[in-house]
FISETOR-811251 format. One line per field, with one value per residue: x, y, z of N, C-alpha, C in turn; chain; residue in three letters. Coordinates in Angstrom, 3 decimals. Example, Ala and Ser with C-alpha at 12.3 -4.5 7.8 and 13.67 -1.06 7.14 Angstrom:
BEGIN
n_X <- (13.190; 12.850)
n_Y <- (-5.690; -2.250)
n_Z <- (7.800; 7.080)
ca_X <- (12.300; 13.670)
ca_Y <- (-4.500; -1.060)
ca_Z <- (7.800; 7.140)
c_X <- (13.200; 12.900)
c_Y <- (-3.300; 0.030)
c_Z <- (7.800; 7.870)
chain <- (A; A)
resn <- (Ala; Ser)
# end
This chain:
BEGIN
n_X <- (59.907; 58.730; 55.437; 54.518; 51.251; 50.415; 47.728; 47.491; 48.467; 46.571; 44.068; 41.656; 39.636; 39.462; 39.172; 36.634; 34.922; 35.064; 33.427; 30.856; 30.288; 30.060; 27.601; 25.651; 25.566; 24.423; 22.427; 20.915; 20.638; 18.872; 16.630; 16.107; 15.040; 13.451; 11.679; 11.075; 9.738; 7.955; 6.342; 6.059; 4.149; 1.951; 1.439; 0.013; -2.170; -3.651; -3.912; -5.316; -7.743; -8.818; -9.448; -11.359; -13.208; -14.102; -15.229; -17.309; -19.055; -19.969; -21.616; -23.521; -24.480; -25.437; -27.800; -29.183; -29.848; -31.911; -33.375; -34.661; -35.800; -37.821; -40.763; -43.064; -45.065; -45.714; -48.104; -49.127; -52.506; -54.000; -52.662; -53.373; -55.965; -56.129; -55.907; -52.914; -51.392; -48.999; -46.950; -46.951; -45.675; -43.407; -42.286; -41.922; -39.946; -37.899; -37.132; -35.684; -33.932; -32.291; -31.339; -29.757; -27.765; -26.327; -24.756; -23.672; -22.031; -20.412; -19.384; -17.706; -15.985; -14.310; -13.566; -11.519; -9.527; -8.816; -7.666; -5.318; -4.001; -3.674; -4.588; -5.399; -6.775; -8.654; -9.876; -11.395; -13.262; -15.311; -17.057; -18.635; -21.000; -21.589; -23.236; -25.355; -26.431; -27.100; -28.493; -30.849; -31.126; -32.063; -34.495; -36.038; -36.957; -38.012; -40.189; -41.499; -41.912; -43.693; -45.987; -47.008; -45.486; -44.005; -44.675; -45.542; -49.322; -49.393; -48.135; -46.947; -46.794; -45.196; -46.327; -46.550; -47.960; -45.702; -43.573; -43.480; -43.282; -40.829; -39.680; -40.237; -39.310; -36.601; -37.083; -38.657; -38.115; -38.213; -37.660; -34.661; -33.452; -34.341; -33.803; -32.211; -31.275; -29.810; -27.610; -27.402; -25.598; -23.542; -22.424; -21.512; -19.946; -17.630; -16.286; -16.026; -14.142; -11.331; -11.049; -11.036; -8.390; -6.752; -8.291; -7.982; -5.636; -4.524)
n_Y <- (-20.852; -18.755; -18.170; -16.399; -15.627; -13.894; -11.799; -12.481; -14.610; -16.805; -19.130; -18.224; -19.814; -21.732; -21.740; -19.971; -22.569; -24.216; -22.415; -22.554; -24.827; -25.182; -23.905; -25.035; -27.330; -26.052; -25.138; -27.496; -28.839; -27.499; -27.390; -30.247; -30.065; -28.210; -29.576; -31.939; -30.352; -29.616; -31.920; -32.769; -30.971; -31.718; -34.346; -33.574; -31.831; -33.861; -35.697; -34.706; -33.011; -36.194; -36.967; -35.146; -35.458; -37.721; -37.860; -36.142; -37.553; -39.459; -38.219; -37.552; -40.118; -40.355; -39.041; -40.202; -42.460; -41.866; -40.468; -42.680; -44.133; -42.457; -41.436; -41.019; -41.894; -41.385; -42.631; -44.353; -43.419; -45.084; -47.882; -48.438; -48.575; -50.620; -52.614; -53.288; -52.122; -52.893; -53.893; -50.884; -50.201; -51.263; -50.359; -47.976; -47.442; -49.604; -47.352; -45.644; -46.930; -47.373; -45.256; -44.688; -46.882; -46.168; -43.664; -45.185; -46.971; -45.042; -43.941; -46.308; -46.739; -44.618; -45.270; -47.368; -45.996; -44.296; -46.524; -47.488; -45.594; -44.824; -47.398; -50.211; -49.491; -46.982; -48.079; -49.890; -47.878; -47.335; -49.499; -49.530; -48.100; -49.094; -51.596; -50.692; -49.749; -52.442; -53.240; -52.091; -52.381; -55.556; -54.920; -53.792; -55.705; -57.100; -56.069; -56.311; -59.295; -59.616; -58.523; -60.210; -60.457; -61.696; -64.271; -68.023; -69.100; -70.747; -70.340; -69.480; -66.188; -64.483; -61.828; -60.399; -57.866; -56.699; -57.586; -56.319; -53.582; -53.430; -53.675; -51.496; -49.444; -48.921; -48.882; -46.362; -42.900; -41.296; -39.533; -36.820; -38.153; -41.066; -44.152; -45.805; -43.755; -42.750; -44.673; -44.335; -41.992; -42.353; -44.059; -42.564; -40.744; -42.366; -42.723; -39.551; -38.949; -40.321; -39.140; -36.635; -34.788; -35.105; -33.544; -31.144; -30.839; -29.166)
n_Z <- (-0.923; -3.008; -5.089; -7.713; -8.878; -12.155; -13.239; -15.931; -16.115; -15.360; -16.412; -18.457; -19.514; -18.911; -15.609; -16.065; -17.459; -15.339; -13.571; -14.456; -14.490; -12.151; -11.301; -12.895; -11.812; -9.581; -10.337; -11.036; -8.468; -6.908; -8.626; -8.469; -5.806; -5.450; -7.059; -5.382; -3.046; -4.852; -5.451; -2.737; -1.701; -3.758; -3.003; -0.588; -1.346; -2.396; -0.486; 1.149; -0.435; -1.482; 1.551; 2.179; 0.746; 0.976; 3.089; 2.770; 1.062; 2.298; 3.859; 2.099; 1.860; 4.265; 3.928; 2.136; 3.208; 5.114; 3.358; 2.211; 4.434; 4.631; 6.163; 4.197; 1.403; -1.496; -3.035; -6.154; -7.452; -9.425; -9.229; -6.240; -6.224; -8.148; -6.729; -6.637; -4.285; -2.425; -4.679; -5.296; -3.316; -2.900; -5.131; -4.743; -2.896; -3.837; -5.627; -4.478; -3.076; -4.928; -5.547; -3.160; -3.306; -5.782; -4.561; -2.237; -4.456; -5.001; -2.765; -2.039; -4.135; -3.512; -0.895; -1.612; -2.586; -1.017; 1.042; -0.561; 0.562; 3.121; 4.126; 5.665; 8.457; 7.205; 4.708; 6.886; 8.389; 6.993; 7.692; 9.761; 8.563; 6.018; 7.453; 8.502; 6.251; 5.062; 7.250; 6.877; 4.239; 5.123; 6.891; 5.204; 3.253; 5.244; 5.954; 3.843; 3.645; 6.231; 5.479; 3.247; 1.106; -0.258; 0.626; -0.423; -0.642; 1.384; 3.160; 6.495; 8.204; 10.546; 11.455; 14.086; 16.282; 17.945; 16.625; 13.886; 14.865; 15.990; 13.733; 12.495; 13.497; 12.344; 9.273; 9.140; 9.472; 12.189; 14.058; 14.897; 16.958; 17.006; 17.166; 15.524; 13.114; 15.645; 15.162; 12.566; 12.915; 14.507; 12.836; 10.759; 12.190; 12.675; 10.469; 9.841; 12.290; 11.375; 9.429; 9.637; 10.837; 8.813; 6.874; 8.704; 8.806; 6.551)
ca_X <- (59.756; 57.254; 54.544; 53.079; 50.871; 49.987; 46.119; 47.733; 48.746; 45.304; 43.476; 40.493; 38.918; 39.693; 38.029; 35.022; 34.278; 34.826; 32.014; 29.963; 30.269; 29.164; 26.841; 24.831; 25.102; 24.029; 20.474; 20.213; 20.456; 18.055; 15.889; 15.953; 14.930; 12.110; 10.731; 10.973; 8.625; 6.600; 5.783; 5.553; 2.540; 1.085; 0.664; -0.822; -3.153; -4.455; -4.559; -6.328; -8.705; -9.682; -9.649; -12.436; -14.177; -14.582; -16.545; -18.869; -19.826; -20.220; -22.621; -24.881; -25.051; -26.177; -28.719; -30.068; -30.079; -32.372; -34.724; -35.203; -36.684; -38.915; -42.523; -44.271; -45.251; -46.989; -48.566; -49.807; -53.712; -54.366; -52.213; -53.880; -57.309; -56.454; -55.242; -51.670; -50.732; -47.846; -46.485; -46.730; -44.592; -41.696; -41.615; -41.190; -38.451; -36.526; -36.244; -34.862; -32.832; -31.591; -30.262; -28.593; -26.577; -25.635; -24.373; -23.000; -21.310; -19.567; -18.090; -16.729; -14.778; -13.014; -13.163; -10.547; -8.575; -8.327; -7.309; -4.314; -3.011; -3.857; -4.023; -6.827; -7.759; -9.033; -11.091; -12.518; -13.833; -16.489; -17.738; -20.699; -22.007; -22.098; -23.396; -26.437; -27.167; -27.477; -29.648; -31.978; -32.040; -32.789; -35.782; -37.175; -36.956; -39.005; -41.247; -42.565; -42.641; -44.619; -46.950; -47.152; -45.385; -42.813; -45.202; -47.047; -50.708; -49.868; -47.319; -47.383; -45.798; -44.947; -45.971; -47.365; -47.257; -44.257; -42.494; -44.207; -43.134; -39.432; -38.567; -40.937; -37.834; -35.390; -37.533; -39.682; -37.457; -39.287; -36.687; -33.368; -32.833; -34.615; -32.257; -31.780; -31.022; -28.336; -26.698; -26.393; -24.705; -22.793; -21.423; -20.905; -18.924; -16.189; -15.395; -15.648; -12.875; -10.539; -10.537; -10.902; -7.237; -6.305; -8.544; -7.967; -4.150; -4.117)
ca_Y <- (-20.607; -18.095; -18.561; -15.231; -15.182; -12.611; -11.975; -12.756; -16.169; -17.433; -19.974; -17.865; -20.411; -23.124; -21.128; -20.395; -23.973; -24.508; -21.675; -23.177; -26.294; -24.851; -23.057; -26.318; -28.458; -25.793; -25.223; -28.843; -29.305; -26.340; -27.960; -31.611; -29.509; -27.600; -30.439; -32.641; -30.020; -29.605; -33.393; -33.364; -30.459; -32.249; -35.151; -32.967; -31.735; -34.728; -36.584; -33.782; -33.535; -37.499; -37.008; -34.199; -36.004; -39.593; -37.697; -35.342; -38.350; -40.143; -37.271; -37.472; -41.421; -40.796; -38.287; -41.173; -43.699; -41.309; -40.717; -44.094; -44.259; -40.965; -42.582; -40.228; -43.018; -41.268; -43.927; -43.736; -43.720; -45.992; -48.782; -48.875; -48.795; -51.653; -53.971; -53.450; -51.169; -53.763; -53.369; -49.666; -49.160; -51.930; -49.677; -46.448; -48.314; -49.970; -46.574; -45.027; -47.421; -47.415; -44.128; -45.121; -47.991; -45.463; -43.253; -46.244; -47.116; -43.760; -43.878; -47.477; -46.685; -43.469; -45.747; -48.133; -45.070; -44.232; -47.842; -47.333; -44.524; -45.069; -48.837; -51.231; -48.822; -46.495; -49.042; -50.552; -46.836; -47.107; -50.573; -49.543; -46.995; -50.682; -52.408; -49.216; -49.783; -53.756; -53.592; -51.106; -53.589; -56.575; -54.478; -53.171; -56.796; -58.103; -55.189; -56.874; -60.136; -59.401; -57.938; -61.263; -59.413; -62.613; -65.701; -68.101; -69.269; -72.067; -69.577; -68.677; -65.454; -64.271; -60.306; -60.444; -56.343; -56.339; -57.600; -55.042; -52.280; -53.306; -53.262; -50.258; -48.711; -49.029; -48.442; -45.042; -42.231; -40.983; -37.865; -36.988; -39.662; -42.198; -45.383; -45.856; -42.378; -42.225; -45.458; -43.800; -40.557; -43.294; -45.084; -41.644; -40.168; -43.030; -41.871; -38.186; -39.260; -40.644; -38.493; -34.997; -34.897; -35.459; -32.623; -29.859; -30.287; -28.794)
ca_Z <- (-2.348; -3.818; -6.391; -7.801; -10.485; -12.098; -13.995; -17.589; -16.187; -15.300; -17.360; -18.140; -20.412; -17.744; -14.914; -17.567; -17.616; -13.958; -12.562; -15.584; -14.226; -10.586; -11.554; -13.995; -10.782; -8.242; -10.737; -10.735; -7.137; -6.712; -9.006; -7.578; -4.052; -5.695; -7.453; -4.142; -2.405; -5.381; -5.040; -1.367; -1.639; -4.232; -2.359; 0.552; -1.722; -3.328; 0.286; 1.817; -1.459; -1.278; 2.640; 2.191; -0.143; 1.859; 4.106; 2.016; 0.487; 3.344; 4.238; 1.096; 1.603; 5.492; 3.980; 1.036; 3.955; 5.248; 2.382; 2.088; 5.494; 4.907; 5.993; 3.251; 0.689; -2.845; -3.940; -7.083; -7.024; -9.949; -8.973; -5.168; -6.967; -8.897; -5.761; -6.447; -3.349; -2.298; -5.289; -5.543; -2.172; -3.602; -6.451; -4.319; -2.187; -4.700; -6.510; -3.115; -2.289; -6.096; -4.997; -2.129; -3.747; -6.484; -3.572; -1.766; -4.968; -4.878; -1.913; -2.045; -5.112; -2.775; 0.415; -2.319; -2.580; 1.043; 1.700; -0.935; 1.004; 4.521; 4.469; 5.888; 9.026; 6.515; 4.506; 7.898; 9.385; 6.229; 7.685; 10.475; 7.557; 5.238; 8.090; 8.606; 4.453; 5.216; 8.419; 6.033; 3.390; 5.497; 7.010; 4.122; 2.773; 6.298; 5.968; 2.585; 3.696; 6.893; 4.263; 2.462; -0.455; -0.781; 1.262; -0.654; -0.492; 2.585; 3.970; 7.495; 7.981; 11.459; 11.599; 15.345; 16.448; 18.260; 15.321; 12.789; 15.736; 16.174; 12.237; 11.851; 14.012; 11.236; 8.107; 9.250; 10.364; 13.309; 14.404; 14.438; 17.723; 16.603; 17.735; 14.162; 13.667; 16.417; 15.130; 11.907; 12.870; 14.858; 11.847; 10.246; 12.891; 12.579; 9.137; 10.675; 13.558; 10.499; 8.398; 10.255; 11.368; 7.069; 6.683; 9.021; 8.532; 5.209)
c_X <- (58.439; 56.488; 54.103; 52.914; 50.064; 48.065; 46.649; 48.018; 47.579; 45.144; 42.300; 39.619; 38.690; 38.356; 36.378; 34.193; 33.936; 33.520; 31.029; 29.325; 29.539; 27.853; 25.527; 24.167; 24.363; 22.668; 19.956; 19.810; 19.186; 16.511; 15.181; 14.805; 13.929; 11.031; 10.157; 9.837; 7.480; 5.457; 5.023; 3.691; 1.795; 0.437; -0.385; -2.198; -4.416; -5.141; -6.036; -7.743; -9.923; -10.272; -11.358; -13.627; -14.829; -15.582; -17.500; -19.796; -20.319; -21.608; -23.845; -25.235; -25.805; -28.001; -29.629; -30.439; -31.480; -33.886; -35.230; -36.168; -37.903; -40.473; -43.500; -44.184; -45.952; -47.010; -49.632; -51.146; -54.504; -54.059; -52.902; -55.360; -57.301; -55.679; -53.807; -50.538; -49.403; -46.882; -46.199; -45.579; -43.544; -41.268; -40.751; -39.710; -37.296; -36.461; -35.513; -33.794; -31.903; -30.090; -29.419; -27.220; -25.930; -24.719; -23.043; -22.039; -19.818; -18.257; -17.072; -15.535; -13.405; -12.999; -11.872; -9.702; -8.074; -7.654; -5.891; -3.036; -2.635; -4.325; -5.630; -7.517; -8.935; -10.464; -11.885; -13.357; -15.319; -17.459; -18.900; -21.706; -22.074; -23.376; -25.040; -27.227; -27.866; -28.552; -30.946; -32.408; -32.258; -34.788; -36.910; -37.789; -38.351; -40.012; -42.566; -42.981; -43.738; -46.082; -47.946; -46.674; -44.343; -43.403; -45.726; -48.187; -50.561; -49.042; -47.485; -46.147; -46.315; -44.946; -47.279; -46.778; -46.108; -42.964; -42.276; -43.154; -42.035; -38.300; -39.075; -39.775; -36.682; -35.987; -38.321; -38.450; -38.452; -38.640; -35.533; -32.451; -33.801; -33.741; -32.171; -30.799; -29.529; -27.518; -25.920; -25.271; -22.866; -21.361; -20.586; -19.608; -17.617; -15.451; -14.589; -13.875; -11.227; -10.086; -10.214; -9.317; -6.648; -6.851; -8.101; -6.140; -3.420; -4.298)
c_Y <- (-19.879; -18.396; -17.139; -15.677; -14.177; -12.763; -12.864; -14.476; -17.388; -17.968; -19.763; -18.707; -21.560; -22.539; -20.905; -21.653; -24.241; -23.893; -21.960; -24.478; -26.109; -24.420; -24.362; -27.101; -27.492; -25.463; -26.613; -29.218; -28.322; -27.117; -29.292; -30.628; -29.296; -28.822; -31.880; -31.869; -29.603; -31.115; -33.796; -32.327; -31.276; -33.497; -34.633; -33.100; -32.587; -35.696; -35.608; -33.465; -34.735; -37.865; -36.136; -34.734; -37.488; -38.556; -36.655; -36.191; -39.212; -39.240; -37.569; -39.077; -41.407; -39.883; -39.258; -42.484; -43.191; -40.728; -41.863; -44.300; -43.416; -42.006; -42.054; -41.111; -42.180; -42.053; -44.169; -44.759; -44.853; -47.751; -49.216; -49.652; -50.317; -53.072; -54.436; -52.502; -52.039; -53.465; -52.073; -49.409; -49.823; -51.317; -48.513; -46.834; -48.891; -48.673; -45.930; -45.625; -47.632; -45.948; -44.139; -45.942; -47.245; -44.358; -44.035; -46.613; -46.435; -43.831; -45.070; -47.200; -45.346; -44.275; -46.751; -46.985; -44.494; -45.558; -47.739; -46.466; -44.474; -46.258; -49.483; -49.999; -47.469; -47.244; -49.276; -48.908; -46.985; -48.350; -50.655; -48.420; -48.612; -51.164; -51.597; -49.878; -51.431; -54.024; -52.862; -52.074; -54.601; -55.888; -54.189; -54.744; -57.860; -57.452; -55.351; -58.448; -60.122; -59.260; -58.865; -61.485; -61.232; -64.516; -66.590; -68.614; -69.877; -71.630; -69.230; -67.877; -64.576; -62.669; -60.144; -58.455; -56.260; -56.246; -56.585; -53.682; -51.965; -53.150; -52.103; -49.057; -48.273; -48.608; -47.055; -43.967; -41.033; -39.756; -38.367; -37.570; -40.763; -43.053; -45.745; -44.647; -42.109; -43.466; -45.248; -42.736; -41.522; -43.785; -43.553; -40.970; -41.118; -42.812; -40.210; -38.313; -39.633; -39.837; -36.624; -34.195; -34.098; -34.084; -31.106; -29.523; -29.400; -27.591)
c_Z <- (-2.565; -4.998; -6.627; -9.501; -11.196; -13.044; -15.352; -17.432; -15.680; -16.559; -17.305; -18.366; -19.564; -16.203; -15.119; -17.134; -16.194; -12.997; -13.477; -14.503; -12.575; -10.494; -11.875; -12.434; -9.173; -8.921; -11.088; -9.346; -6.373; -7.070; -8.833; -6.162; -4.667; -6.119; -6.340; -3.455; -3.269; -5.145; -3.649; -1.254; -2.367; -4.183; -1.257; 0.048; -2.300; -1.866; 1.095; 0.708; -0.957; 0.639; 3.103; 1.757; 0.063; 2.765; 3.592; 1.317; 1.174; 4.089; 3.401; 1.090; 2.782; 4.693; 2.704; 1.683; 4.588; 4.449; 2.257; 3.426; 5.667; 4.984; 4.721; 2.045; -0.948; -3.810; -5.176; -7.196; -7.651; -9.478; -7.542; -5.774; -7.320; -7.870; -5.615; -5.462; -2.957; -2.935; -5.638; -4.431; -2.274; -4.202; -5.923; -3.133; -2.727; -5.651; -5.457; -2.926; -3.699; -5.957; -4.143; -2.822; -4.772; -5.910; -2.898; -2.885; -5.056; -3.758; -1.164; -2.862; -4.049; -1.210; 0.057; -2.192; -1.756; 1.364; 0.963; -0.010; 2.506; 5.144; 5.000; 7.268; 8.301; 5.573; 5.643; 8.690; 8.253; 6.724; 8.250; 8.845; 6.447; 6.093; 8.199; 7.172; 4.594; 6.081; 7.230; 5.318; 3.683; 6.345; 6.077; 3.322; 3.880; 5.979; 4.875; 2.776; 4.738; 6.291; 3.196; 1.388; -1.048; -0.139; -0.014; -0.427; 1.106; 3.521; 5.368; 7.764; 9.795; 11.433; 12.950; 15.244; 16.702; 16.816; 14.370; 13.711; 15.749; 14.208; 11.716; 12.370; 12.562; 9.891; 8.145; 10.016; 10.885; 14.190; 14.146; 16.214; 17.981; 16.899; 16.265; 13.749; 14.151; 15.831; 13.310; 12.063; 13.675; 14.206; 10.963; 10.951; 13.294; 11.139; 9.408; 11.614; 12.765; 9.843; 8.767; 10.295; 9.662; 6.998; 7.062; 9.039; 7.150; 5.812)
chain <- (A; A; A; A; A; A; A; A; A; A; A; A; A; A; A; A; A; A; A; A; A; A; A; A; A; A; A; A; A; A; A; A; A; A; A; A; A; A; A; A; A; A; A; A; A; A; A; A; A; A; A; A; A; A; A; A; A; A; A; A; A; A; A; A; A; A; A; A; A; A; A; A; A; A; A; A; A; A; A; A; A; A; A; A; A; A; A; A; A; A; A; A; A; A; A; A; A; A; A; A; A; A; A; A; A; A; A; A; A; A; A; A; A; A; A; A; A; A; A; A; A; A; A; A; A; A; A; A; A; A; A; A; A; A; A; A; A; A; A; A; A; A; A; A; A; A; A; A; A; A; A; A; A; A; A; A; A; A; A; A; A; A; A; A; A; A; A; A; A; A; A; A; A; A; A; A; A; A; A; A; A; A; A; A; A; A; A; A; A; A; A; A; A; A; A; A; A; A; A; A; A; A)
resn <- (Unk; Unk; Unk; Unk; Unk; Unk; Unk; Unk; Unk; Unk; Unk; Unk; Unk; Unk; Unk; Unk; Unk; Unk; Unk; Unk; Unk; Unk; Unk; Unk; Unk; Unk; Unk; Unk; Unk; Unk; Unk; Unk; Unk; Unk; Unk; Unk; Unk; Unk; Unk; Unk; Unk; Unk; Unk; Unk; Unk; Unk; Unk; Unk; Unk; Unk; Unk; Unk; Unk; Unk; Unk; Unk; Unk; Unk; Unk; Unk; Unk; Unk; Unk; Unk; Unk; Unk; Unk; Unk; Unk; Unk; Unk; Unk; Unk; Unk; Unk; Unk; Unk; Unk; Unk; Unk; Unk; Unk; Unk; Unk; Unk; Unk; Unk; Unk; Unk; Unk; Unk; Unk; Unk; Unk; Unk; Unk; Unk; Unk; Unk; Unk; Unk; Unk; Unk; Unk; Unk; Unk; Unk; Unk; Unk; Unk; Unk; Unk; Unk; Unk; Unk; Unk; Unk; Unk; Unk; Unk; Unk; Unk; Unk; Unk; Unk; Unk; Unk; Unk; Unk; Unk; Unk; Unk; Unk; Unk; Unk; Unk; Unk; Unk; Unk; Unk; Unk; Unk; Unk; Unk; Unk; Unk; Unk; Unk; Unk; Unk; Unk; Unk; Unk; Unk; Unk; Unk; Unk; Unk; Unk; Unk; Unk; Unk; Unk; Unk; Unk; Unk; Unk; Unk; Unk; Unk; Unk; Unk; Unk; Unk; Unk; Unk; Unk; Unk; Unk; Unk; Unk; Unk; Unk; Unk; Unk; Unk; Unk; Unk; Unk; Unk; Unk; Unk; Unk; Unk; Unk; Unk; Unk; Unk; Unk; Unk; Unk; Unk)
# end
């Protein structure tokens, strides 16, 4: 049995609808696709971003861990004069190290945001660069009591040389391998090792 049909017996209006209808779902499916790899770059970009940015900041905190240690003291002349030199070099220390912790603040809040994305090994690569900021501020802390800055009157305070010599290590930066020094670049270069990878894949 034959079928012919001829043009006049088409259902143009029917057809119409039908390449309509192909057409709707093949710029949706287009559109699904595009908006799938718009998403996927724009995660790239945002990890590679916060990936860049854990360690530039990680840079400007090794370089405020660093000021803080600078031995150059200007101590202002009145205050020595008047018997309060002690006090003058707490002052110039706790504004240094004010900077640091404002630093340090910084890059806790983006070491939280690394930890979202890349989970607890991410958080823990920031921990010797903590651990660097803590040894600093327990030194700087001995360095005043040695001093007497925190004894009182009936106090005996234990600053034999050696002692003075081995925390003068950690609070004076004395070059760039100083054993202080190398144990920062240390703590830095485990953020470096983390995050490099994140970086240079973009």
């Amino acid at each position: 049995m034959n079928i012919c049909l001829s043009i006049s017996d088409v259902d143009w209006s029917l057809t119409k609808d039908v390449f309509s209808t192909i057409g709707t779902i093949g710029a949706l499916v287009l559109g699904i696709l595009g908006l799938t790899t718009w998403k996927r770059q724009l995660k790239g970009t945002s990890e590679y971003e916060l990936a860049k940015k854990a360690i530039l900041v990680t840079y400007e905190v090794q370089l405020a861990i660093q000021a803080v240690r600078n031995p150059m003291l200007h101590l202002s002349r009145e205050e020595v004069e008047s018997g309060r030199r002690i006090e003058e070099e707490q002052r110039i220390y706790d504004e240094r190290m004010k900077i640091l912790y404002q630093k340090w603040a910084e890059l806790q809040t983006i070491r939280l945001e690394t930890k979202v994305i890349w989970s607890e090994p991410a958080h823990n690569c920031f921990k010797e660069i903590q651990d660097r900021i803590g040894e600093l501020k327990g030194a700087i802390w001995l360095h005043f009591w040695m001093k007497g800055a925190y004894a009182g009157p009936e106090a005996t305070v234990d600053n034999s040389p050696e002692r003075v010599a081995e925390n003068n290590k950690i609070i004076y930066f004395i070059s760039e391998s100083d054993d202080f020094t190398t144990k920062i670049e240390k703590s830095v270069k485990a953020v470096e090792l983390f995050f490099r990878d994140k970086v240079r894949s973009k």
